[in-house]
BASERO-332995 format. One record per residue: residue number from 1; y, x, z of N, C-alpha, C in turn; chain. Coordinates in nm, 4 decimals, padded with zeros to 6 digits. Layout:
NUM, Y, X, Z, Y, X, Z, Y, X, Z, A
...
REM end
This chain:
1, -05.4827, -04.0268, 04.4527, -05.3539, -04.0810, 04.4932, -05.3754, -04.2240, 04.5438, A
2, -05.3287, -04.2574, 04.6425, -05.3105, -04.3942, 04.7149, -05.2477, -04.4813, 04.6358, A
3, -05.3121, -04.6014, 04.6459, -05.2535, -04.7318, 04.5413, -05.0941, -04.7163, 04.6301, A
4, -05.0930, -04.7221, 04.7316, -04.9423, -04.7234, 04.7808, -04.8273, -04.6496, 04.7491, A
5, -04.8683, -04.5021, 04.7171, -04.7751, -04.4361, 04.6529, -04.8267, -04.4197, 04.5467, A
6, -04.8848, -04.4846, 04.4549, -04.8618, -04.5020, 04.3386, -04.7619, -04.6016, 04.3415, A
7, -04.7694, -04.7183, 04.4258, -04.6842, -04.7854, 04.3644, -04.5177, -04.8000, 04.3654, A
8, -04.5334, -04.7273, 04.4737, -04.3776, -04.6992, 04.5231, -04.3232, -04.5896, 04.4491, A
9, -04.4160, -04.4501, 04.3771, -04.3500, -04.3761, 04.2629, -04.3185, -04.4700, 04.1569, A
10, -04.3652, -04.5758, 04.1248, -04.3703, -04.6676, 04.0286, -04.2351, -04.7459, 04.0180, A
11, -04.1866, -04.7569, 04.1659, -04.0963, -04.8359, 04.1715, -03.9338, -04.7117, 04.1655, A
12, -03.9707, -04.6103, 04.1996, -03.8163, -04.5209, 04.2162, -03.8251, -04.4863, 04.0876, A
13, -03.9293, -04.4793, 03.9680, -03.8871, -04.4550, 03.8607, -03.8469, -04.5807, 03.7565, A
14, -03.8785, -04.6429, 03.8098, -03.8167, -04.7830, 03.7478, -03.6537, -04.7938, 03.7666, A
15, -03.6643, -04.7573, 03.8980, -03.4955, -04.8020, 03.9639, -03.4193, -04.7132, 03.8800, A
16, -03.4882, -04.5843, 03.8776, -03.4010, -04.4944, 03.8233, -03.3282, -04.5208, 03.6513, A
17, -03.4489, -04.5582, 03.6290, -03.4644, -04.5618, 03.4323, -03.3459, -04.6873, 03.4602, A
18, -03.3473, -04.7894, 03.5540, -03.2455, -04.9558, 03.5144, -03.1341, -04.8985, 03.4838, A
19, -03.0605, -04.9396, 03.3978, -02.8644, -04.9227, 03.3707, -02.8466, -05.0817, 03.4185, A
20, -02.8012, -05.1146, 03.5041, -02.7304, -05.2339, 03.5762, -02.6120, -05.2185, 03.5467, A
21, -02.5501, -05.3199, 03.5128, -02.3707, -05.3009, 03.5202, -02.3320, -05.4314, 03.6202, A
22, -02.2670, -05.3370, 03.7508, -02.2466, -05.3842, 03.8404, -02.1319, -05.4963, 03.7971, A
23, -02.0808, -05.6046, 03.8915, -01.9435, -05.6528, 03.8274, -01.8327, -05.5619, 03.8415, A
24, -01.8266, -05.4983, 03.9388, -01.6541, -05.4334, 03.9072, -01.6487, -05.3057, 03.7983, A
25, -01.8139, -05.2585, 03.7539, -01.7456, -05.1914, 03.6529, -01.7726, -05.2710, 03.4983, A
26, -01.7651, -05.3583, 03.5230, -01.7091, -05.4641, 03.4059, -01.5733, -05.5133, 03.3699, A
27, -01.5047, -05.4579, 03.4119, -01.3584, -05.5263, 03.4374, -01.3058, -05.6048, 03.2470, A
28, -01.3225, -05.4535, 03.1867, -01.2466, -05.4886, 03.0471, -01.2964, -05.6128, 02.9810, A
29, -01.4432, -05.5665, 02.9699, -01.5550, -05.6939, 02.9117, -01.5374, -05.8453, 02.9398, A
30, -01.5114, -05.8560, 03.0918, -01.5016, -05.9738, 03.1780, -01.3654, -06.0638, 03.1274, A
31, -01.2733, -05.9671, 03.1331, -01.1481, -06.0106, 03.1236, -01.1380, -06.0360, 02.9894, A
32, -01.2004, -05.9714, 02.8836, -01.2217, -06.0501, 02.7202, -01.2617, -06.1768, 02.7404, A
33, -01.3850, -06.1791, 02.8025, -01.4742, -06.2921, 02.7284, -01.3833, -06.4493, 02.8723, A
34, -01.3086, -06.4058, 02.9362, -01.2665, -06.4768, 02.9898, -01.1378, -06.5286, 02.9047, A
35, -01.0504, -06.4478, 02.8826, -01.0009, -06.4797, 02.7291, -01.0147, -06.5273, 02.6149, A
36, -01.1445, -06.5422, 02.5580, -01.1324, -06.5847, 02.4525, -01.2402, -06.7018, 02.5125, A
37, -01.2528, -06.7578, 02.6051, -01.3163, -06.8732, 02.6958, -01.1695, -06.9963, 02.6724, A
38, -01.1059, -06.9237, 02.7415, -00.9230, -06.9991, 02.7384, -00.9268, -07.0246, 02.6365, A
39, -00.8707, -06.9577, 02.5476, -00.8469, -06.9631, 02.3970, -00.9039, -07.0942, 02.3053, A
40, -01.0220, -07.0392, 02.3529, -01.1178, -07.1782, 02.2756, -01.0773, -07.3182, 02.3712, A
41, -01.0316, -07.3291, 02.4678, -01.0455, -07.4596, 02.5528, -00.8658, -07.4965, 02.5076, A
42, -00.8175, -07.3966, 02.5183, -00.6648, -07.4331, 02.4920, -00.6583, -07.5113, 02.3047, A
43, -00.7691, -07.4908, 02.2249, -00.7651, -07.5257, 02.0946, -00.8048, -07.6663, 02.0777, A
44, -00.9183, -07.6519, 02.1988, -01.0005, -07.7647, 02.1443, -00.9058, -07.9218, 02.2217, A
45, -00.8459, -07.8623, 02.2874, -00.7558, -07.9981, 02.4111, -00.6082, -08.0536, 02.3327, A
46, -00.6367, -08.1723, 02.2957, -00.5693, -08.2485, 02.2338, -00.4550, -08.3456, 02.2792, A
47, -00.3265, -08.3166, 02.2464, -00.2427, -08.3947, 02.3250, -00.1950, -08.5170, 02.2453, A
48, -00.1981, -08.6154, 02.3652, -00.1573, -08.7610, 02.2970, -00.0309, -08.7798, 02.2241, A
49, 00.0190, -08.8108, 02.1445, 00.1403, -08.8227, 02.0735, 00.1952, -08.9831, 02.0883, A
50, 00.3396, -08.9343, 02.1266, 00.3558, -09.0690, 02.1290, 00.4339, -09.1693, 02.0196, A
51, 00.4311, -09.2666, 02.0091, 00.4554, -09.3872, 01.9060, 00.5934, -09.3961, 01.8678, A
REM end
């Protein structure tokens, strides 16, 4: 077998085996951790009080 298609079988079984999670099928995940991103910034922001 040719180093070349060895290496290119090498590579379509790689591609195959990856689980990538594209962004749009992230939606639910995204929209959590973007949430509880807020959450924490809305806690930590301190308003001046006045005298």
């Amino acid at each position: 077998m040719p180093a070349q298609s060895r290496f290119v079988k090498s590579i379509v079984s790689t591609s195959k085996s990856q689980d990538v999670k594209m962004p749009w099928t992230r939606g639910a995940t995204r929209k959590a951790m973007i949430a509880r991103r807020q959450k924490a910034t809305i806690k930590t922001v301190s308003v001046a009080k006045s005298a």
